[in-house]
TORTORTI-36767 format. One line per 2 residues: number of its first residue (from 1); for each residue x, y, z of C-alpha. Coordinates in nm, 3 decimals, decimal comma. Each point is the difference from the previous one (the first is absolute). Example, Ala and Ser with C-alpha at 12.3 -4.5 7.8 and 13.67 -1.06 7.14 Angstrom:
# residues 2
1> 1,230/-0,450/0,780; 0,137/0,344/-0,066 $
***
This chain:
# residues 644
1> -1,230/2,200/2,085; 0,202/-0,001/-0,310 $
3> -0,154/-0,185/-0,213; -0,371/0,142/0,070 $
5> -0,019/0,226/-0,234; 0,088/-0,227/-0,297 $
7> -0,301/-0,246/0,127; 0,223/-0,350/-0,109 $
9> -0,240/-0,306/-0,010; 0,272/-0,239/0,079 $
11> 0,373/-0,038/0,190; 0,102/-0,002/-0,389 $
13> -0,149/0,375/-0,092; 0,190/0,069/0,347 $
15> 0,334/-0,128/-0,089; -0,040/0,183/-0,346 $
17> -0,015/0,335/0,203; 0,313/-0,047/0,190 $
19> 0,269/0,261/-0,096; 0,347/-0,141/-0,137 $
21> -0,140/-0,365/-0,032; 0,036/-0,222/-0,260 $
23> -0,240/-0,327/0,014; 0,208/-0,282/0,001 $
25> -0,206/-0,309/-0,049; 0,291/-0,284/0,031 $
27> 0,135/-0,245/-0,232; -0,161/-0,390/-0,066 $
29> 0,318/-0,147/0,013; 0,011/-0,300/0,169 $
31> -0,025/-0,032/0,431; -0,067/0,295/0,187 $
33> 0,333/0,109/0,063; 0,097/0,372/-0,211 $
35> -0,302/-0,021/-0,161; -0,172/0,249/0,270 $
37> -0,202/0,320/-0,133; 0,051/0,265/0,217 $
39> -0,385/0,034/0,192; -0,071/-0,149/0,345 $
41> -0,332/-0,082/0,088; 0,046/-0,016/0,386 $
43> 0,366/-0,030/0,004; 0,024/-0,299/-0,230 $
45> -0,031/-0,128/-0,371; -0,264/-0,198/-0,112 $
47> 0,065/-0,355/-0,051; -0,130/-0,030/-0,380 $
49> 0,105/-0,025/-0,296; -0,248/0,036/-0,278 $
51> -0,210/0,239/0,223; 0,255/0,289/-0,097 $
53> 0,040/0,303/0,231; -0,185/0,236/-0,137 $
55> -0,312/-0,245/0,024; 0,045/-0,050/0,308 $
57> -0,014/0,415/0,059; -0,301/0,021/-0,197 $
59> -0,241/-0,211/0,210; 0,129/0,198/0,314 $
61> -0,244/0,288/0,061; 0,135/0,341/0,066 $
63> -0,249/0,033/0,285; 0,189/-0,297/0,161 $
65> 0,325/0,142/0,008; 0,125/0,179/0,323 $
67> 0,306/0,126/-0,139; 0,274/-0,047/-0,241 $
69> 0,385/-0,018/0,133; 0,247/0,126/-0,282 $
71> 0,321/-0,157/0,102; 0,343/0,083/-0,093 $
73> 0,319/-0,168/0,127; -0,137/-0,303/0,203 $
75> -0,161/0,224/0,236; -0,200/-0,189/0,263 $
77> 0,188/-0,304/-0,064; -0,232/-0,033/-0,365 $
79> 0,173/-0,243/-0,216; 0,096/0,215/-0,323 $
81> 0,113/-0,280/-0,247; 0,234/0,286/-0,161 $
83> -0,297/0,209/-0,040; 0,105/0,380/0,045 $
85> -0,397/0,092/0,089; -0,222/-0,223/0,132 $
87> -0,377/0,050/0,085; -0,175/-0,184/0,335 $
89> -0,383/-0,022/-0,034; -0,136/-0,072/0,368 $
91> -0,352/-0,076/-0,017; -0,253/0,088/0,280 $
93> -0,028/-0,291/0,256; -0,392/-0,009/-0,027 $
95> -0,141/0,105/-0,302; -0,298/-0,217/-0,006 $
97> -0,158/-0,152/-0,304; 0,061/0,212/-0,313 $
99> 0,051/-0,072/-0,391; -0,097/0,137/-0,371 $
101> -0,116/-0,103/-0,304; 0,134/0,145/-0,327 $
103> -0,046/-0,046/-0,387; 0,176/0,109/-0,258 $
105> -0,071/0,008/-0,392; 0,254/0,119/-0,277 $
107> -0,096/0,037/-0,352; 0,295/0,002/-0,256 $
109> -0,038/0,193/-0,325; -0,047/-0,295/-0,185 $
111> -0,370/-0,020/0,163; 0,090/-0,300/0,247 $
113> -0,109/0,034/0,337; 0,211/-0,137/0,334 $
115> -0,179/-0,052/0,298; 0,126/-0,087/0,364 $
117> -0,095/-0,019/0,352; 0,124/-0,089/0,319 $
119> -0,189/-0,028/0,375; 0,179/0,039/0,273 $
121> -0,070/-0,037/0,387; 0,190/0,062/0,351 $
123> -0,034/-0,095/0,384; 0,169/0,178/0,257 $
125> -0,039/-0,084/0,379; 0,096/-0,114/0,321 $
127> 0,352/-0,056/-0,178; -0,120/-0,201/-0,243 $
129> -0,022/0,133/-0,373; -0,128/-0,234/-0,312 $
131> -0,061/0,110/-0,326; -0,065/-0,146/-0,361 $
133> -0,056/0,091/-0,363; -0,135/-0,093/-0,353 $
135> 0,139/0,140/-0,310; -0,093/-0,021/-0,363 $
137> 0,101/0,158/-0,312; -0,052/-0,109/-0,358 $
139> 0,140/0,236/-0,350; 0,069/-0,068/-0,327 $
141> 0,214/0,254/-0,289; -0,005/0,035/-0,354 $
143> 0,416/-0,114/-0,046; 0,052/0,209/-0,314 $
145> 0,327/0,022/-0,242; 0,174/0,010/-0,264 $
147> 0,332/-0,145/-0,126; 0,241/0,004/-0,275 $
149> 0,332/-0,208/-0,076; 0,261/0,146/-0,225 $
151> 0,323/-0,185/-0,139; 0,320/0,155/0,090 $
153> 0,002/0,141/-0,312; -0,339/0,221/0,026 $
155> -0,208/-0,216/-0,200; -0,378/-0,093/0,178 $
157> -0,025/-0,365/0,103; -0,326/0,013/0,167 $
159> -0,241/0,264/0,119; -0,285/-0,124/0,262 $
161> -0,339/0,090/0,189; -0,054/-0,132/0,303 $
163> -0,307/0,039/0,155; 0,023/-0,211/0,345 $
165> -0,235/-0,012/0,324; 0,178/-0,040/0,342 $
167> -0,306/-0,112/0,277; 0,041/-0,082/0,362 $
169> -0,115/-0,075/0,347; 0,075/0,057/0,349 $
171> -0,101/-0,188/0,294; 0,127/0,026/0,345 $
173> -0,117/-0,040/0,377; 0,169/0,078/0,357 $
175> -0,025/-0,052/0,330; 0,165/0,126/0,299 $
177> -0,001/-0,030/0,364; 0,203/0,115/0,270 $
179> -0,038/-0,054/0,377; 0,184/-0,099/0,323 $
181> 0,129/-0,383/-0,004; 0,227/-0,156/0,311 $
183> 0,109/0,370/0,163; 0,078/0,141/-0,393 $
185> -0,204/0,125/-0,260; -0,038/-0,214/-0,360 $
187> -0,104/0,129/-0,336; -0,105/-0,290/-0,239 $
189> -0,123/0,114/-0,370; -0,102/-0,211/-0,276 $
191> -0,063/0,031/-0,347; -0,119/-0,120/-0,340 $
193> -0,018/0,107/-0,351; -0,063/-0,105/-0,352 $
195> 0,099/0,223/-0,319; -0,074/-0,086/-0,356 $
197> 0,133/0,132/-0,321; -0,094/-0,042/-0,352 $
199> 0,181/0,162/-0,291; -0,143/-0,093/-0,337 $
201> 0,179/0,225/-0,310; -0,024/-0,069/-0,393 $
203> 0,283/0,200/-0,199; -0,117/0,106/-0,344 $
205> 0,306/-0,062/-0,213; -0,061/0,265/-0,265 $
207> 0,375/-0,048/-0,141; 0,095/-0,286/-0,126 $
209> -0,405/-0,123/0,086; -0,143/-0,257/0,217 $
211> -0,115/0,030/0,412; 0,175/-0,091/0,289 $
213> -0,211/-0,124/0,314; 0,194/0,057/0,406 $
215> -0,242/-0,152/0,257; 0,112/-0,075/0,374 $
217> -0,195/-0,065/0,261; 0,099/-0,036/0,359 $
219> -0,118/0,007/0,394; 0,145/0,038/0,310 $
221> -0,082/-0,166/0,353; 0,162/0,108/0,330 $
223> -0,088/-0,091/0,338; 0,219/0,144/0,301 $
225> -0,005/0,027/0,367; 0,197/0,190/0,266 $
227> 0,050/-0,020/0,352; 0,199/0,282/0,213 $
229> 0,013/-0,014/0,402; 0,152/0,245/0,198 $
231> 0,039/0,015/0,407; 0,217/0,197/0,235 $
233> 0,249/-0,155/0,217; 0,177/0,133/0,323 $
235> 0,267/0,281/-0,023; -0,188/0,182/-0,258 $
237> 0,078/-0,286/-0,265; -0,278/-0,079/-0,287 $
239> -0,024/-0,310/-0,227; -0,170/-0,091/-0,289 $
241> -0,041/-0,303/-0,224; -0,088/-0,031/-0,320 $
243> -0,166/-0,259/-0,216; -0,142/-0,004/-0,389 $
245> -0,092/-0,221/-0,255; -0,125/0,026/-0,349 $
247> -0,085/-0,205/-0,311; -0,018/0,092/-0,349 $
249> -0,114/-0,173/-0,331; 0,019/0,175/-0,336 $
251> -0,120/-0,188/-0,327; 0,027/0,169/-0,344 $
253> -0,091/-0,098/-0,376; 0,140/0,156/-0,244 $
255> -0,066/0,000/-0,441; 0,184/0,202/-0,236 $
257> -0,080/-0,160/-0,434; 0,146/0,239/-0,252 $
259> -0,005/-0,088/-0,353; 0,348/-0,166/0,037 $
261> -0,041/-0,245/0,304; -0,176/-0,067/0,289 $
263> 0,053/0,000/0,425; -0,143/-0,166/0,324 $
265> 0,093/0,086/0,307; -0,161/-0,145/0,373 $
267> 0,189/0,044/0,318; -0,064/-0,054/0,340 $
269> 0,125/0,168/0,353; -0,016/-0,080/0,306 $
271> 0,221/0,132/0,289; 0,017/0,087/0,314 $
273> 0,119/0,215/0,289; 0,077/-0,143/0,393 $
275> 0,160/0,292/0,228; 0,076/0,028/0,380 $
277> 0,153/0,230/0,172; 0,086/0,129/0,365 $
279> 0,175/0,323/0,105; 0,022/0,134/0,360 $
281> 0,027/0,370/0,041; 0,186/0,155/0,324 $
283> -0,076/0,275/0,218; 0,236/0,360/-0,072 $
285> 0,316/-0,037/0,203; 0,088/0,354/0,188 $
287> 0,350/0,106/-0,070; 0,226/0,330/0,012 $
289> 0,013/-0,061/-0,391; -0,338/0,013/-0,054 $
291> -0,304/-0,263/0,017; 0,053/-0,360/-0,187 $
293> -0,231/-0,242/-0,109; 0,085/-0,350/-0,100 $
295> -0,219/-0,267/-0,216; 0,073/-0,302/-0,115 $
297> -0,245/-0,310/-0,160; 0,056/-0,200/-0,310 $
299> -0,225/-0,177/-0,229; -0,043/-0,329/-0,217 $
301> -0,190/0,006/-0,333; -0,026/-0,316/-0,247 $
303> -0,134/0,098/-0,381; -0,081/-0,232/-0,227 $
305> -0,130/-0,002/-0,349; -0,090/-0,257/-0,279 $
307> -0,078/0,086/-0,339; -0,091/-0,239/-0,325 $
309> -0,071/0,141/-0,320; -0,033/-0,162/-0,317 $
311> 0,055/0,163/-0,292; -0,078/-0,123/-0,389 $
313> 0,077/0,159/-0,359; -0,207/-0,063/-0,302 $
315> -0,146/-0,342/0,195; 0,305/-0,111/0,153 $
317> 0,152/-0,014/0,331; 0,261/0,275/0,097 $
319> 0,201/-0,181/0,246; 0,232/0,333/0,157 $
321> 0,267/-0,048/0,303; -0,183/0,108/0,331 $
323> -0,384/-0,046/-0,160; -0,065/-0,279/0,346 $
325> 0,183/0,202/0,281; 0,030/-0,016/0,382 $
327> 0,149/0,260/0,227; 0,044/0,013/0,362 $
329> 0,188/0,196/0,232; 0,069/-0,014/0,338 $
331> 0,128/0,374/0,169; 0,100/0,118/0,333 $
333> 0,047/0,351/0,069; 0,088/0,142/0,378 $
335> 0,087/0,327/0,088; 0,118/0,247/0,287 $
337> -0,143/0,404/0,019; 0,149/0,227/0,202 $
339> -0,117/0,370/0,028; 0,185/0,293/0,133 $
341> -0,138/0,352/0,102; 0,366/0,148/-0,012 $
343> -0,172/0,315/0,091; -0,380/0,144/-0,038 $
345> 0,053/0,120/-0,352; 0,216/-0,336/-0,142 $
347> -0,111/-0,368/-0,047; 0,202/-0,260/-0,082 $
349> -0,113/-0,318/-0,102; 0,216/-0,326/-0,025 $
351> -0,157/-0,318/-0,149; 0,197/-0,317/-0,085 $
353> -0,140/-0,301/-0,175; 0,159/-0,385/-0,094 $
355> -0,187/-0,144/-0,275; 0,013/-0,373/-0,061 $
357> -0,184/-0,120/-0,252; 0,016/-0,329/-0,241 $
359> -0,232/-0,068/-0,327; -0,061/-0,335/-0,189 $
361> -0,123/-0,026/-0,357; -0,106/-0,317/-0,119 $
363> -0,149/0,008/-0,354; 0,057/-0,107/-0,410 $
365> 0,275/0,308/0,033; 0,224/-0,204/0,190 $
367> 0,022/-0,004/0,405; 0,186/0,253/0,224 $
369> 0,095/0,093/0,367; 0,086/0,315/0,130 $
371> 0,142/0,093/0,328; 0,036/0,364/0,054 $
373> 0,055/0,202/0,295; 0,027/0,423/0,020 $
375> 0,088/0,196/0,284; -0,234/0,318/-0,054 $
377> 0,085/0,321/0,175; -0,174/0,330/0,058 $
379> 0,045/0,352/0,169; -0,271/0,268/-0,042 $
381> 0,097/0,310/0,207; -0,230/0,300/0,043 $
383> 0,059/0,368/0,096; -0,243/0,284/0,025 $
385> 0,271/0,232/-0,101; -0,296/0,268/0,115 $
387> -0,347/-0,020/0,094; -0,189/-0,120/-0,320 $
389> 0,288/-0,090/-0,156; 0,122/-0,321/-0,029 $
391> 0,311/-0,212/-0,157; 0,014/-0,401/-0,034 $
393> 0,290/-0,169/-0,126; -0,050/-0,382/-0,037 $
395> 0,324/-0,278/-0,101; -0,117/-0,365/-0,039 $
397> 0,072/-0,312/-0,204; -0,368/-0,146/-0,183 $
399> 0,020/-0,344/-0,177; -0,314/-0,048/-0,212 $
401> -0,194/-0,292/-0,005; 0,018/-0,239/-0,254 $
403> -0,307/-0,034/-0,289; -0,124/-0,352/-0,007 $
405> -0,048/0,104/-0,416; 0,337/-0,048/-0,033 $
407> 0,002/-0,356/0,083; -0,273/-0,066/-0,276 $
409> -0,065/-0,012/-0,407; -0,121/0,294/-0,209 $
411> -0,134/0,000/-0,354; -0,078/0,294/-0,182 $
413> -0,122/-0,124/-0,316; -0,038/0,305/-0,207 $
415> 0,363/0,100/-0,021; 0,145/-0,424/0,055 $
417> 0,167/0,118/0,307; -0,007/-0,325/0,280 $
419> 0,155/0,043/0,335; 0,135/-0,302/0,204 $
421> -0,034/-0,009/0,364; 0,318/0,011/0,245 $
423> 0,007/-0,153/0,305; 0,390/0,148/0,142 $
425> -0,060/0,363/-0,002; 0,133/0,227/0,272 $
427> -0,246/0,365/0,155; 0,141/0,312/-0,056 $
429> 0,174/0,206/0,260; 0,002/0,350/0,039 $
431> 0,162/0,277/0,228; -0,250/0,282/0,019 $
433> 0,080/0,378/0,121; -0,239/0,294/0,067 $
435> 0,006/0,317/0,120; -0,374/0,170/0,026 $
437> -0,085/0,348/0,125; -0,333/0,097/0,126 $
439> -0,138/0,378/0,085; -0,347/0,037/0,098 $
441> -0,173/0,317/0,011; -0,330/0,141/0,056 $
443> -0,248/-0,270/0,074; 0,010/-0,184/-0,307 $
445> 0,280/0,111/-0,176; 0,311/-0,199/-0,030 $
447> 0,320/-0,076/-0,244; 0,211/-0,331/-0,008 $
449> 0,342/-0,028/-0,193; 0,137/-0,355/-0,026 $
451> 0,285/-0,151/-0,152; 0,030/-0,331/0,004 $
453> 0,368/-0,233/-0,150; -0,010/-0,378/-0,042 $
455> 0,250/-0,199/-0,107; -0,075/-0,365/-0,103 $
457> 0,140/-0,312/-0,055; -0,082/-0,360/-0,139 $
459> -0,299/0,161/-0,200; -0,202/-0,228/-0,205 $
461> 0,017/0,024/-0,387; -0,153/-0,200/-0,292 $
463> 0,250/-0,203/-0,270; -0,008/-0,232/-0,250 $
465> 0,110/-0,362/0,024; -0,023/-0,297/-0,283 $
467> -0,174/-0,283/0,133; -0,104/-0,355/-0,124 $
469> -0,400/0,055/0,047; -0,143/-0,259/0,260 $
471> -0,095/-0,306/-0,192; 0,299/0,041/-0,243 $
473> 0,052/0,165/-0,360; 0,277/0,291/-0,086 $
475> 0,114/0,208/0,219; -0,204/0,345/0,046 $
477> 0,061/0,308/0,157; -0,213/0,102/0,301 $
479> 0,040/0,313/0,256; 0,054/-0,106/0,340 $
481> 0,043/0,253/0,323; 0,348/-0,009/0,141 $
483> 0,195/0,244/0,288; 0,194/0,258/-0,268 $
485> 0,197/0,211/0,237; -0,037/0,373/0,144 $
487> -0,139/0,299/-0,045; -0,109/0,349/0,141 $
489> -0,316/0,243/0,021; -0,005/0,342/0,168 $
491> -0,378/0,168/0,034; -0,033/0,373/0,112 $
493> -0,386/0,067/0,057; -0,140/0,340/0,154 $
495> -0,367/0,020/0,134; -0,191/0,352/0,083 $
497> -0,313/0,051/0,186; -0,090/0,380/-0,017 $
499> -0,335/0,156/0,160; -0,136/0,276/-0,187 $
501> -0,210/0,219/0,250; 0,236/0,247/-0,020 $
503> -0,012/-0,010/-0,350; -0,402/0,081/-0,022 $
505> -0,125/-0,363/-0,009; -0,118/-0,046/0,314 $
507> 0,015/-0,430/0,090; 0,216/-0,023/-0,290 $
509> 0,317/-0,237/-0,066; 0,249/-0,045/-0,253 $
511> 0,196/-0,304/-0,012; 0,294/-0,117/-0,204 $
513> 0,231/-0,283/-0,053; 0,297/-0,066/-0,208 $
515> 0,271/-0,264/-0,052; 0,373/-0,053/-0,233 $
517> 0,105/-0,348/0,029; 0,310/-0,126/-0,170 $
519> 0,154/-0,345/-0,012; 0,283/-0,149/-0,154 $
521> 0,111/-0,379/-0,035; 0,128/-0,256/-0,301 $
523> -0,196/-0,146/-0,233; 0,009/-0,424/0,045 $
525> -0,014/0,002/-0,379; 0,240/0,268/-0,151 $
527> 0,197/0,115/0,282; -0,014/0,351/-0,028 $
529> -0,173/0,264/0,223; -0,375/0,062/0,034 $
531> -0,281/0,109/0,255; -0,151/-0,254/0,218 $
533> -0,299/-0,188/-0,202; -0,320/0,178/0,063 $
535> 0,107/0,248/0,196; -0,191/0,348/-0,049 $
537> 0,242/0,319/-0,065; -0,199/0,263/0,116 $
539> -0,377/0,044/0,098; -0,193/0,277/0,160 $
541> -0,349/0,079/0,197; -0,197/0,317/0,043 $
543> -0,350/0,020/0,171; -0,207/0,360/0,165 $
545> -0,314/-0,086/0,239; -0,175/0,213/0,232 $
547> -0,220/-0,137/0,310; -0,277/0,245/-0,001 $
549> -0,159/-0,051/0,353; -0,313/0,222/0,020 $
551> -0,169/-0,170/-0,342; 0,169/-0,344/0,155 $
553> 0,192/-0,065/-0,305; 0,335/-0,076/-0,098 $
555> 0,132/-0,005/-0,436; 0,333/-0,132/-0,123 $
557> 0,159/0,025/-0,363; 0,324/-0,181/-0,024 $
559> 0,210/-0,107/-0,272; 0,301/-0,232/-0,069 $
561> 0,306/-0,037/-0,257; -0,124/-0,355/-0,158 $
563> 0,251/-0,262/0,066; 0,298/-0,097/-0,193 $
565> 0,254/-0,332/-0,021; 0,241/-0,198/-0,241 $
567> 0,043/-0,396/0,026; 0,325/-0,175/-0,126 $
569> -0,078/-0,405/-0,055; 0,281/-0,187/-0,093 $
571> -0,145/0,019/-0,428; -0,205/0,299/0,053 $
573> -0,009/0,386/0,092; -0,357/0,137/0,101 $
575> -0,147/0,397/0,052; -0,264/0,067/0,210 $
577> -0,207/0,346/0,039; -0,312/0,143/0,158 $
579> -0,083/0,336/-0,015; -0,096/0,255/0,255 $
581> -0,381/-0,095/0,158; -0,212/0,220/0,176 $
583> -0,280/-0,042/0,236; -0,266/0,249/0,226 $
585> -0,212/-0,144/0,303; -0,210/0,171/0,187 $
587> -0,160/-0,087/0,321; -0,290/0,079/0,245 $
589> -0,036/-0,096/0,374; -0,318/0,167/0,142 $
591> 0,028/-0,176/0,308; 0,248/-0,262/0,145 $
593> -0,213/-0,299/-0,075; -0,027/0,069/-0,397 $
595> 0,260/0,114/-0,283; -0,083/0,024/-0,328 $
597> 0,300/-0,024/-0,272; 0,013/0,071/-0,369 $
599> 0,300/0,056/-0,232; 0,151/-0,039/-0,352 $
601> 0,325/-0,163/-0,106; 0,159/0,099/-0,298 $
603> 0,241/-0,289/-0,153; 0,187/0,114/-0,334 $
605> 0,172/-0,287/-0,291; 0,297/-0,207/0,108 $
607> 0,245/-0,096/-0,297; 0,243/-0,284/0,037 $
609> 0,272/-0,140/-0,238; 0,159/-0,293/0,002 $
611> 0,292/-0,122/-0,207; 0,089/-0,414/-0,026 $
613> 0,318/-0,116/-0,159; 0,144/-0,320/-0,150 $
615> 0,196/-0,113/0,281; 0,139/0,142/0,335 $
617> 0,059/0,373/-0,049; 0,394/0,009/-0,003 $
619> -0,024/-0,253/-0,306; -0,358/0,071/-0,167 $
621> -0,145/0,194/-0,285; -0,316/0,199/0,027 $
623> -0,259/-0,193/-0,103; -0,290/0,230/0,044 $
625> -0,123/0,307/0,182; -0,381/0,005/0,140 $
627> -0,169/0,259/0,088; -0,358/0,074/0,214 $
629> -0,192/0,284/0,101; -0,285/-0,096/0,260 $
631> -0,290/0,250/0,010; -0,080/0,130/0,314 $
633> -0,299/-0,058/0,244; -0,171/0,283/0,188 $
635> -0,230/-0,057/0,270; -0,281/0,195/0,184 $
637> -0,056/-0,156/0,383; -0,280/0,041/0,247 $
639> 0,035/-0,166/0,354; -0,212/0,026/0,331 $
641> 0,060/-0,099/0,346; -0,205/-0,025/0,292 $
643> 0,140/-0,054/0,353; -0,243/-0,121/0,298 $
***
């Protein structure tokens, strides 16, 4: 068997082995539709959302896995989503009872220890498959810095020490069970979670003197449920129905004093998610052109989200447009598949969807309503242009989804900047092309070229607007999200997976990624050309391992480029940048039942720069340029798992 050798512990170490395959975990954007990952479990996606996919993986046993399906071009009928690769786990039928226990405990270089563990259970038989688990983590950091602010002209205005502590919690438990209901089979999983955070920080103002004090505190309450049914009807038709529905509450405090005022802030969330869907798949239809599949289903989803937040300076209320806020919207999205084996090397995959959608804001920013409706196409076609080799060219039209942020009030009180909520905003469309080459060679080497175009249109963009502050008083100026018009991003990436046997280390791999992204569009503010806003230029990956199977233990050393971005606001220009980071792991897996895991990550300073001006950039003056360097964490890990 292939994977044997490297003795994987779950259907995640599995899917980590697979030649030329890039885990794609999905997006959180709102309903389930094109926000797939591209991993089956059975031939469908889990119904969850906070449960992500590579959770789900993880409590999946390796020794329960009869096989994994690598699917290119629709075969079998598999539902890409505009994947180019996508990976089927099928489980055994009757595994019988099974599960693990694992702990984990980090210690950072700053002496603080993080603990974790999770337990973990599964029953397989008779058709019938349940399983549940408990997770818990807890860590706290040392948030270390330090900061100056110059005046255009050179001169220091202030030079700071932070010294900061970020804590926080994770709690979560699942349940799952699948069986045969009314000549079908259901899957119905459930979840809850808690997470708490806690960032207290006291900046030692050295230049000109004095302290500041940054507290917030927050937590985070989710409760979901999913329910998926599938049965097969005559003529070789299947159908499945869909159902899910989640609720979230968020509440946060915040405190910032200085020596020059003082701020409150308490807000509360609550929203929540109702989605059904139905799609009903076809059976291949025999031509002289080739086989064709058809599907078709649509689904309803209504989002909703209320926020409050009161906000008061030096003892007084802050009254901002969009601090009491209500957002709903109502969306319907159907769609039509059709999939073409022209010939035994080429796939073609058509996919058309109608999206009607309409959003309400109620709130102190004013009210709105928002009919929209998209017509979304897609073609992915797929030719093994010789064995091994593959080439996927996909042409569709994406519209994002719009952030319920926008519709609410900001305050950053350090720099005075206050954002005003806007309920009459439009999502951004975008026309994507790419064009992605695959060889595979050997049994685990591989090399992917992509090239991917977009062109978009109705972006969103922050400006400045003068405004009579709720409760009356002068006018003030306050940055508000509007649509600003168009703009473009191209991204070449190339990916390498190169065994080293023949090279004199026996088990050994070599692995490499790297990307050039470019983007182009006009500045809301000054009109003229720049980059997308936070959009990284360039980045890069390197990693070596070798799987040494007779002492039953496999070593990685990998390393990255750090990350990189600029941000334009409206009266302000920001630089953000990590550098490289490096980590090692090594594991042992005497037998199937245990694996033992140990490793070091290596995290170097970040420096960041920001740059706030009198008024809106095209207009303003430089007020002042602040700079920080962040110090780095390391951390040394040790974590052990036990399956029975």
């Amino acid at each position: 068997m292939f994977f044997a050798e490297y003795r994987p512990v779950t259907a995640l170490d599995m899917i980590a082995r697979i030649p030329g395959f890039q885990f794609d975990g999905g997006t959180t954007a709102r309903g389930f539709a094109g926000t797939a990952g591209n991993v089956l479990i059975d031939g469908e996606r889990p119904v969850t959302r906070s449960d992500s996919l590579a959770t789900v993986l993880s409590r999946i046993p390796a020794s329960q896995v009869q096989r994994i399906d690598v699917v290119r071009g629709g075969a079998g009928g598999v539902d890409m989503q505009g994947k180019a690769v996508v990976a089927n786990v099928i489980r055994k039928p009757d595994a019988g009872v099974s599960g693990s226990v694992s702990t984990g405990l980090t210690l950072t270089d700053q002496g603080r220890f993080q603990p974790s563990v999770s337990i973990q259970g599964q029953r397989q038989r008779n058709g019938r498959s349940m399983d549940g688990s408990l997770r818990w983590s807890s860590a706290s950091l040392e948030s270390d810095s330090v900061r100056q602010r110059f005046s255009p002209d050179g001169s220091i205005l202030l030079i700071g020490l932070e010294d900061g502590e970020v804590a926080f919690q994770t709690m979560d438990a699942t349940g799952v069970y699948e069986g045969p209901l009314a000549g079908g089979r259901l899957r119905a999983n459930a979840l809850i979670s808690q997470n708490d955070n806690l960032f207290e920080g006291t900046d030692t103002l050295i230049v000109p003197g004095g302290r500041e004090d940054n507290r917030s505190d927050g937590v985070r309450r989710r409760g979901e449920a999913g329910l998926r049914w599938t049965r097969s009807l005559p003529r070789g038709m299947n159908l499945e129905l869909v159902g899910f529905q989640s609720i979230t509450e968020n509440e946060n405090f915040g405190a910032f004093d200085t020596p020059i005022f003082t701020a409150r802030t308490i807000s509360e969330q609550r929203s929540g998610e109702t989605i059904g869907s139905g799609s009903l798949k076809f059976a291949p239809l025999e031509t002289g052109l080739g086989d064709v599949s058809l599907e078709t289903g649509t689904e309803f989803a209504f989002n909703w989200v209320e926020s409050a937040t009161a906000y008061t300076f030096d003892g007084s209320p802050l009254p901002l447009p969009g601090d009491d806020t209500r957002v709903e919207e109502f969306r319907n999205e159907s769609f039509v598949t059709a999939r073409w084996s022209a010939r035994p090397n080429l796939t073609v995959e058509a996919n058309l969807r109608y999206e009607l959608s309409r959003i309400i804001a109620t709130g102190s920013a004013g009210a709105g309503e928002t009919a929209l409706q998209f017509l979304k196409p897609r073609m992915v076609s797929t030719w093994t242009v010789a064995p091994r080799n593959t080439l996927t060219f996909k042409f569709e039209r994406t519209v994002d989804q719009l952030s319920f942020g926008a519709f609410t009030a900001s305050a950053a009180f350090s720099t005075g900047i206050y954002g005003r909520g806007n309920p009459d905003i439009r999502p951004a469309q975008t026309w994507l092309s790419s064009l992605r080459y695959e060889r595979l060679f050997g049994t685990q080497g591989s090399l992917v070229a992509e090239f991917t175009h977009e062109d978009m249109d109705e972006i969103l963009g922050s400006v400045v607007v003068l405004e009579v502050p709720p409760g009356g008083g002068a006018p003030r100026p306050y940055n508000i999200t509007r649509n600003v018009g168009g703009a473009t991003r191209d991204k070449a990436s190339l990916s390498g997976r190169i065994p080293l046997d023949s090279w004199g280390l026996e088990g050994g791999l070599f692995t490499a990624q790297v990307f050039y992204r470019w983007s182009e569009t006009t500045d809301p503010v000054t009109f003229e050309g720049r980059r997308l806003s936070g959009d990284q230029p360039f980045g890069w990956s390197a990693g070596l391992g070798q799987n040494l199977v007779a002492q039953r233990i496999s070593w990685n050393v990998g390393i990255n480029s750090g990350s990189e971005g600029r941000s334009f606001g409206p009266s302000f220009v920001s630089n953000f940048r990590s550098r490289p980071t490096g980590q090692v792991s090594l594991t042992y897996r005497p037998d199937a039942r245990l694996s033992v895991s140990g490793g070091l990550f290596i995290a170097n300073d970040s420096e960041s720069d920001f740059t706030l001006f009198d008024a809106p950039r095209n207009v303003g003056a430089p007020i002042y340029t602040e700079t920080r360097r962040n110090l780095g964490t390391s951390q040394v890990y040790l974590s052990v798992r036990r399956n029975f």
